[in-house]
Each structure stands twice: as structure tokens, then as C-alpha cells.
C-alpha positions as CSV (number, residue, x, y, z in Angstrom):
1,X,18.9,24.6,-10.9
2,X,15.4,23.9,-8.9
3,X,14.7,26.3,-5.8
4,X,12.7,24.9,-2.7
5,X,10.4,27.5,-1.5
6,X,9.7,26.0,2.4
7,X,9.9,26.7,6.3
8,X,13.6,25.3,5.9
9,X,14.3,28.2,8.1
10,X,11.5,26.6,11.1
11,X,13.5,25.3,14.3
12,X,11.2,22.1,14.2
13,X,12.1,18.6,13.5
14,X,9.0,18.1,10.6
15,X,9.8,21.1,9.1
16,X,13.7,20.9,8.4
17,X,13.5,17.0,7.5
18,X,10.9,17.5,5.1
19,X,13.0,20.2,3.5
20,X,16.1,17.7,3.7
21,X,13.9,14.9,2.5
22,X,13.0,17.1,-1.2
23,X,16.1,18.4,-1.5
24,X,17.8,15.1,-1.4
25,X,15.4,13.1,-3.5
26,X,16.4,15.5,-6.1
27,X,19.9,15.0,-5.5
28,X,19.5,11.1,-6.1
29,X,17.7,12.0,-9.4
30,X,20.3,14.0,-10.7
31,X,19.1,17.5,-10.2
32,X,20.7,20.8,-8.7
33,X,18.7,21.7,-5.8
34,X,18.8,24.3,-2.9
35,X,16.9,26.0,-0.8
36,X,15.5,29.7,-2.0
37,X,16.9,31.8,1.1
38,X,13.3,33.9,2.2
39,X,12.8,33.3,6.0
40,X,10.5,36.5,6.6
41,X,11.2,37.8,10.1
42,X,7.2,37.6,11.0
43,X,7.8,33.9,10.4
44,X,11.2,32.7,11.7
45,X,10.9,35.4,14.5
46,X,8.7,33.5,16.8
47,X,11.6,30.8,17.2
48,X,13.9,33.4,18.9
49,X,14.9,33.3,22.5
50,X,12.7,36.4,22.9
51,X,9.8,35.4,20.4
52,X,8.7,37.8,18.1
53,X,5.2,37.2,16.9
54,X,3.1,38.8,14.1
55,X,-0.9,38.7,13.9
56,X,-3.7,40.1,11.0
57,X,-4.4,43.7,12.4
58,X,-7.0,46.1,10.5
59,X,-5.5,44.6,7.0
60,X,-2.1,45.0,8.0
61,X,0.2,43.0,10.4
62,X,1.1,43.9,13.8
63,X,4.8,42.6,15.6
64,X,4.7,41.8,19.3
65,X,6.9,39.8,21.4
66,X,5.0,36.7,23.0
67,X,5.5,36.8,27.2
68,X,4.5,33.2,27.7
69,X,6.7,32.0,25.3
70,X,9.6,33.8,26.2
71,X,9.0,32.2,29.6
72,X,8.8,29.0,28.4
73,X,11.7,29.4,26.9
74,X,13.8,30.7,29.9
75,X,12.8,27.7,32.1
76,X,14.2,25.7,29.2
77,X,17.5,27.5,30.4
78,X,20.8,25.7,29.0
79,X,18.4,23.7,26.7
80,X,17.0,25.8,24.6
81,X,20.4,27.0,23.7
82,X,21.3,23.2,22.8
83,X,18.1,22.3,20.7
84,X,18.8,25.5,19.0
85,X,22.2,25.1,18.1
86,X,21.9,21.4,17.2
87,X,19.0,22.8,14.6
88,X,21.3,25.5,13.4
89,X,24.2,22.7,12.7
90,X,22.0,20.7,10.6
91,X,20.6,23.5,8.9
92,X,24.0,24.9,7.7
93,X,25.4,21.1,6.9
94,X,22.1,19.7,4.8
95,X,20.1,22.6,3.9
96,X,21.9,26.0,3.1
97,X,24.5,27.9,5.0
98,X,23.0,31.7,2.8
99,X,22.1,34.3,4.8
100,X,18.1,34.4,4.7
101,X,16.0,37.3,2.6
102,X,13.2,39.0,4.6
103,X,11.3,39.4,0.8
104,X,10.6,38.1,-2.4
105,X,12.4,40.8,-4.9
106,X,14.7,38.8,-7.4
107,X,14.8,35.7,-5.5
108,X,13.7,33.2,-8.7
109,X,16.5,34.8,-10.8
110,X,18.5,31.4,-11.0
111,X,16.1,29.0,-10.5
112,X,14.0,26.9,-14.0
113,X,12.1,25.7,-11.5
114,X,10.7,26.3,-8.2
115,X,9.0,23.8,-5.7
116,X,6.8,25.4,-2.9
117,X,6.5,22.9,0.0
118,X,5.9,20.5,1.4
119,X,4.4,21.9,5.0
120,X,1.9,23.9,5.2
121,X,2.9,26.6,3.5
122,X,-1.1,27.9,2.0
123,X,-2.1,27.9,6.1
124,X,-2.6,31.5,6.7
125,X,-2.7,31.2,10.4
126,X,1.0,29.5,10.1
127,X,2.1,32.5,7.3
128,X,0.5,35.6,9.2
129,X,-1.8,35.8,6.1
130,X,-0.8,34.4,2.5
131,X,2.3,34.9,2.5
132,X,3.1,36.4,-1.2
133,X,6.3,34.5,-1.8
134,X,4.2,30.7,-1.1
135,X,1.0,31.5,-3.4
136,X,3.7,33.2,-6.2
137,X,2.8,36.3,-6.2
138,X,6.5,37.1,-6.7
139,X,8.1,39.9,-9.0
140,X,8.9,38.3,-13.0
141,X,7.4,34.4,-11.7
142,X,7.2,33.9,-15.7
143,X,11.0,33.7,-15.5
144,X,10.7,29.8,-14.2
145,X,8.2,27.3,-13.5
146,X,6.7,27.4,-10.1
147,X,5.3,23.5,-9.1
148,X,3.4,23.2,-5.2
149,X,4.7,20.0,-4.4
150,X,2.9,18.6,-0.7
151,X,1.7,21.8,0.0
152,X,-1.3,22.3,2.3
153,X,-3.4,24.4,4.0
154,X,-3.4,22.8,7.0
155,X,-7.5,21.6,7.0
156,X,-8.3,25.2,6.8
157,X,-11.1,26.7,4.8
158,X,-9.8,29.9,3.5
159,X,-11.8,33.3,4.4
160,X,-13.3,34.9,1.3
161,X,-11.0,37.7,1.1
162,X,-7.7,34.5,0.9
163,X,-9.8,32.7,-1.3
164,X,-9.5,35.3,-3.8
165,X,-6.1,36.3,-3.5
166,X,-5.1,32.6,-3.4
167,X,-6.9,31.4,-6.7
168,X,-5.5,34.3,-8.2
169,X,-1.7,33.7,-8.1
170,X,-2.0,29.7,-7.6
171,X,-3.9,29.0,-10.5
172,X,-0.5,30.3,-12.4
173,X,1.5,27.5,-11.0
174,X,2.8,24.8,-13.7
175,X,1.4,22.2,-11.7
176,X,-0.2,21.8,-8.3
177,X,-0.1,18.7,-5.9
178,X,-1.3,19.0,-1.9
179,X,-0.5,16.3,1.0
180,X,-3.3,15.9,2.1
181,X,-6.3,14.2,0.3
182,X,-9.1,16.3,1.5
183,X,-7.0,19.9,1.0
184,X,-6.5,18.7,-2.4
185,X,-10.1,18.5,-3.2
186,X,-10.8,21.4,-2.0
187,X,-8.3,23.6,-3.7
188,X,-9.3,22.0,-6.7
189,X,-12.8,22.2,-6.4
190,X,-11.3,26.6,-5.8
191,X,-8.9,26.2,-8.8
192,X,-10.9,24.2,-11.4
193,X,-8.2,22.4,-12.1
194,X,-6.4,18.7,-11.7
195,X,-4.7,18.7,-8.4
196,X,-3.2,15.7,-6.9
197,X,-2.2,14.2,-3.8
198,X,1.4,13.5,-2.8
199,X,3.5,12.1,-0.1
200,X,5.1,14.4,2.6
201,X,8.8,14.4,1.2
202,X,10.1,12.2,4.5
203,X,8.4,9.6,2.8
204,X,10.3,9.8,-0.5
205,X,12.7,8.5,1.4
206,X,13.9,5.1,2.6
207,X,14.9,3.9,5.9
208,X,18.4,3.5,4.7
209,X,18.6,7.3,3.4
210,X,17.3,8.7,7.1
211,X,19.6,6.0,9.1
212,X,22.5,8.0,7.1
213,X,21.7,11.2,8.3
214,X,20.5,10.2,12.5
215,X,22.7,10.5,15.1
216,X,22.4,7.8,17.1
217,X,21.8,8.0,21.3
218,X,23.3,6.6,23.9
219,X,20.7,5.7,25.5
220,X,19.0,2.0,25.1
221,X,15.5,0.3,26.1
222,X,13.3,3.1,26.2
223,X,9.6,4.4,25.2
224,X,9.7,7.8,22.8
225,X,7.1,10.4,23.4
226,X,6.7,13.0,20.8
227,X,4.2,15.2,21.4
228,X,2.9,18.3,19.1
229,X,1.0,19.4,21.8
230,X,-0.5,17.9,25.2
231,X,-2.7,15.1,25.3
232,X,-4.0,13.3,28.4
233,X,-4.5,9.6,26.9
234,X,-1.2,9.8,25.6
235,X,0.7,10.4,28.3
236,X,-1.9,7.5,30.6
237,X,-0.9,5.0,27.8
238,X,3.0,6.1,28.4
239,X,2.9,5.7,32.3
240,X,1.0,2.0,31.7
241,X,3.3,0.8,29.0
242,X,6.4,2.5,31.4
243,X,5.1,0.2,33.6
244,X,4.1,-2.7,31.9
245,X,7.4,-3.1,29.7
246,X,9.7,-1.8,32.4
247,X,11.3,1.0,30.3
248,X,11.8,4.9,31.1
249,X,10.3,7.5,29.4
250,X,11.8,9.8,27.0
251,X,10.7,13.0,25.3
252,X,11.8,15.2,22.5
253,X,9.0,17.8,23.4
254,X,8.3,20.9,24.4
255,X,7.7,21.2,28.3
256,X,4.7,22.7,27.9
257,X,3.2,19.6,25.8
258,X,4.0,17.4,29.3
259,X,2.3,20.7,31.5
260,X,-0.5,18.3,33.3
261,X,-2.2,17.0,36.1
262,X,-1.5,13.2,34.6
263,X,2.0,14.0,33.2
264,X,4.3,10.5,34.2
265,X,7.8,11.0,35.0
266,X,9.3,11.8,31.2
267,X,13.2,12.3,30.9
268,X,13.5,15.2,27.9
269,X,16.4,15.7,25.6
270,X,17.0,18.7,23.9
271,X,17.7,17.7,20.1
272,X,18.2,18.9,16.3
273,X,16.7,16.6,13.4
274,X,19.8,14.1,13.4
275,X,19.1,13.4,16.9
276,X,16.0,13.3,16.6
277,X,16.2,10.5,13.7
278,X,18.3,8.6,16.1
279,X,16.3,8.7,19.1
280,X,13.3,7.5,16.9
281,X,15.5,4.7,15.5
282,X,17.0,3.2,18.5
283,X,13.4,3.5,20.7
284,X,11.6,0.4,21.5
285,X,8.3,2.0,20.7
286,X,6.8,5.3,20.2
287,X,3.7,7.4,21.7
288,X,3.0,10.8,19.3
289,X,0.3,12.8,18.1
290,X,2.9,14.7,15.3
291,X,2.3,13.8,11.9
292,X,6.1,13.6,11.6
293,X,6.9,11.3,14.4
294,X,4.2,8.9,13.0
295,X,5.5,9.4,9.3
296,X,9.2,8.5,10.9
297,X,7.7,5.8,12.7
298,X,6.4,3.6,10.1
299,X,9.8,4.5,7.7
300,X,12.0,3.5,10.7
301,X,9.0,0.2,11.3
302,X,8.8,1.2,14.9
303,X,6.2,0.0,16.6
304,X,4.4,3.3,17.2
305,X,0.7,4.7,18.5
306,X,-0.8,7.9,17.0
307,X,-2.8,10.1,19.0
308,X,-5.5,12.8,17.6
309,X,-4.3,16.0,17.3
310,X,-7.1,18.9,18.4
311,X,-6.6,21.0,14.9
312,X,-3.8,19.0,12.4
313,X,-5.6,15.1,12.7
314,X,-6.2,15.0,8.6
315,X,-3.0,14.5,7.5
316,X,-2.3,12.0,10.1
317,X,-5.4,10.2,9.3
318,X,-4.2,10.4,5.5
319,X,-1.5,8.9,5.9
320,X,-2.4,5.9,8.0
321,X,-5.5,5.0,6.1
322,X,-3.0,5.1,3.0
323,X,-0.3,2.7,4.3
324,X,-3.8,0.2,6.1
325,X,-2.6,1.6,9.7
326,X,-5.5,2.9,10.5
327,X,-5.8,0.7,13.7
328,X,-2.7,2.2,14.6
329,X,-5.0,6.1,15.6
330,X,-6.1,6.1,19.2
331,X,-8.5,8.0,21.3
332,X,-7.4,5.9,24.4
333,X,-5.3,2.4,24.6
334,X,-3.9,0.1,27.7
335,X,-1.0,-1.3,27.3
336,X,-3.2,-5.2,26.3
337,X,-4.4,-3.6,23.4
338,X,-1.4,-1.3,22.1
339,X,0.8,-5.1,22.4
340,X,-2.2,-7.0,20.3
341,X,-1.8,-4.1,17.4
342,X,1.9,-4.3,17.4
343,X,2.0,-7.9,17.0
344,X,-0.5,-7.9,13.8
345,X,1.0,-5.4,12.0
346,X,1.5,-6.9,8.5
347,X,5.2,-4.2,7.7
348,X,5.2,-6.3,4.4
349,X,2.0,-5.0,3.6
350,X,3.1,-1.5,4.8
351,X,6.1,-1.9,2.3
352,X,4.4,-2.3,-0.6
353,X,1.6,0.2,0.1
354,X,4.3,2.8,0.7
355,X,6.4,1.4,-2.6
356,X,2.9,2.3,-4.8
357,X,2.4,5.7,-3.2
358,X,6.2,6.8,-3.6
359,X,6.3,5.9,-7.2
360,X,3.0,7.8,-7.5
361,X,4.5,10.5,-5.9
362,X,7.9,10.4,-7.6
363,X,6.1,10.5,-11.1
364,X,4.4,13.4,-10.5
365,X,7.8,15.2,-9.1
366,X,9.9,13.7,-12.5
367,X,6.8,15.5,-14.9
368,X,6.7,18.4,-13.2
369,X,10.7,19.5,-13.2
């Protein structure tokens, strides 16, 4: 049996398809997989009605509920409820219908191996701290094989106090591969050791395999937005194209990532990962700055434009220099230029780009098992 140690618990599209995405490759290769059931409370808490939030406090942690978001999520109203169920549904029909564990005591007892990641399960400003449980620093670890598959740390640099910690317990693990380029230098330049770079599990993936699990809309002839968080140039680009192709706007964003002074006229649904999948395969284009709506993007061969994110851009910028999309990153477009780009992208090239990094990827998954 092989545990996934991840943010499976996370009510966010990325995070629960990246989770579906490993445990299904492993499927297809004739493994026993599931989902290791720890979903710590100062984690999975903040995606409550009534968020509860934990922060670093004089070497400890300290709980408190978040106001704004709270608020947020009230003038959600009935749609907060339906984005949260919808996530629930596909957590308990792909993922794992076990109730969670708030900490790490005998949770490896079944497992020969364990994969931690993909997401960015090393970031300590995502895990409140290093969260014990993702670096292995878990009671009787040398009763299975942990393997970081896609981990990351986000870009961050850890603090000297995390460094230690981390190189401590990490430099334990069987084998080590991060999903972004530059993280993986880094931690290897901490660990002295081999580390490699992998694909984000969505892209283990074909088209085919995600087109099985999306639900598809109702709705036709539209642009997606998917925004992480909110971004002026985006949303000009997505009134000019509105305009220029004669589409509506959808969204599968928070409010708060359309809160602005330039913010178009954007229909939002409220959706869990299979609708998500279907409302990216059924759009006529799509505007994000999420590394996961780009990564879907190019899987699904939409035409797509990504958008810098203020704090997550290298893995984004990973990914498309990887694949030759690099034209595909935008500061600013008009609709002129974001037509021309579509038009010359060469998918066959895309294809086969993606064909050699999967097989690098999938090698390194086989060997480490």
C-alpha cells in the first residue's frame, strides 16, 4: 500500500486535483494508493464558514478566527455552501471518505511507502511552521519509505531556525524530487544531495483521464477567468477580449480576486474540481494567474493567457518555459496580440515536450516506490 501525505483535505481546485492526479497515476500502474488521513485543524480550519486561522507566536502557535474572511464568506451566502459541498462530494468519491487525524502518531503503520506532495507542502507560511508530519519527523518513519514527490517550498528561503529543522528530517527521505526547478536547487544545495525536478501530478495526466472525471456546464461560448488573486491587467485584457470576441465572462474565483476599480461585469459560479474541469474544457479561452488553471489549460489545449502572480510566479514560469509557452506569460495584452499568440501556438510541439517531461517524471515515481 503507498500513503499520499498532501493538502487532499484543502477546499481548492489545485490542491484536490493534484491529490486526484497522484493517486490515480498509481492506480494505472498497478499500485494500492490512498490518501494518509492528517488534516491538522490549524490547516484545514481556515476553510470553515467561520475561518479559524493559526500564526507563529513566541515559538509556539496562536488560533484566531479571521473577521475579514468570515465576511467574505457570508456575502458569498448560498454559495459558499455549494462550492463547499461540491468540494466535499468529490473529496469523499475520488480521494478518501476517513475521518481526518489532527497528528502524526501511528499514521505510516500500513503504508511501504509514503509520498509527500505535490503542493507546497515545505512552505512554512502555508503549514503554520514545518509542519512535522511533511518534513517526516513522524513517530517509527523507519517503518516505510518516505519519497517527496513535487514538493515545494513555495519560492521561499527558509529562516535559519526551518533550515535546520528541515535538513534534519528531510535528508532521511528515500528519495527527494521538488516541482519547481529553482526550489530544487536550493534544497539540494541545503541537503547535499541529488534532488530532481518533477511535474505537478495534474500533468501526469492526459486530457482523456481529466475529461473522465469533469462535469461538464451548461453553459456555451464564454471567456474563463481564474484568478488566485486580483490582478488589474487581467481583468482589462478580459473586458477587451469580452468585447472583441463577443462572449460573457465567467469566473470560478473568489469575490475578493474581482474586488476593483477596473473589475468588468464577470458572471461567478460556485464549483468543486469536477466542475471546475468542465468549465475549463468547454471555455473558449481562458485568463488566469493560478498555476493550476494554466497547467489545466495547456492539458485541456485551451487557448489560455497567464498572468504574474505577486508571490507564487516560479512555478508558473517553470512550467511554461518547460513546455516553449513562454510567450504565453503576460504583464499586459490587447486582445490583437493575445489572437496572434493563440494562432502560433505549435500544441504538437507542446505534445511532445510534455510526452518527455512525463516520462522523466514517471521514471523517477516507478524507482522510487
Amino acid at each position: 500500500m503507498i500513503g499520499i501525505l498532501t493538502f487532499y483535505w484543502a477546499d481548492d481546485y489545485g490542491g484536490m486535483l493534484q491529490a486526484y492526479a497522484l493517486k490515480h497515476r498509481l492506480e494505472l500502474m498497478g499500485e494500492r494508493a490512498e490518501m494518509v488521513p492528517y488534516a491538522p485543524i490549524k490547516l484545514r480550519g481556515r476553510y470553515w464558514l467561520c475561518p479559524l486561522c493559526a500564526e507563529r507566536k513566541d515559538g509556539g502557535l496562536r488560533y484566531f478566527f479571521h473577521r475579514y474572511m468570515f465576511q467574505e464568506n457570508l456575502r458569498q451566502g448560498w454559495s459558499f455552501w455549494v462550492r463547499r459541498w461540491a468540494m466535499g462530494r468529490f473529496r469523499r468519491k475520488y480521494l478518501t471518505e476517513r475521518r481526518p487525524a489532527r497528528n502524526v502518531r501511528n499514521m505510516l503503520a500500513p503504508y511501504r511507502t509514503v509520498l509527500v506532495g505535490s503542493d507546497q507542502v515545505w512552505n512554512p507560511d502555508i503549514t503554520v511552521d514545518l509542519d512535522d508530519a511533511y518534513i517526516g519527523n513522524i513517530p517509527r518513519r523507519e517503518d516505510c519509505r518516505l519519497v517527496a514527490y513535487g514538493a515545494s517550498l513555495g519560492g521561499k528561503r527558509l529562516l535559519e531556525g526551518d533550515r535546520e529543522k528541515f535538513v534534519r528530517h528531510v535528508k532521511e527521505f528515500a528519495a527527494i524530487s521538488l516541482r519547481e526547478r529553482t526550489d530544487a536547487d536550493y534544497v539540494e544545495e541545503l541537503l547535499g544531495r541529488r534532488v530532481r525536478d518533477v511535474l505537478d501530478p495534474v500533468l501526469l495526466l492526459d486530457a482523456a483521464e481529466w475529461r473522465r472525471a469533469a462535469k461538464p456546464p451548461r453553459e456555451r461560448g464564454y471567456i474563463l477567468l481564474y484568478l488566485t488573486e486580483y490582478h488589474e491587467p487581467l481583468l482589462r485584457c478580459a473586458q477587451a477580449l469580452s468585447k472583441e470576441l463577443g462572449r460573457e465572462l465567467l469566473s470560478l474565483s473568489r469575490p475578493s480576486t474581482l474586488a476593483g476599480g477596473c473589475a468588468p461585469p464577470v458572471q461567478t459560479r460556485s464549483a468543486g474540481p469536477a466542475e471546475f474541469l468542465g468549465y475549463l474544457e468547454h471555455a473558449d479561452c481562458v485568463l488566469t494567474n493560478s498555476f493550476h488553471g494554466t497547467a489545466f489549460s495547456i492539458l485541456l489545449e485551451k487557448a489560455f493567457l497567464a498572468f504574474r502572480h505577486s508571490t507564487r510566479n516560479n512555478r508558473l514560469e517553470d512550467l511554461l518555459n518547460k513546455l516553449g509557452l513562454s510567450s504565453h506569460m503576460m504583464e499586459e495584452a490587447q486582445p490583437e496580440e493575445a489572437l496572434k499568440r493563440w494562432a502560433e501556438t505549435d500544441w504538437e510541439e507542446v505534445r511532445r515536450r510534455l510526452a518527455e517531461e512525463r516520462e522523466h517524471s514517471l521514471r523517477f515515481l516507478a524507482e522510487s516506490l
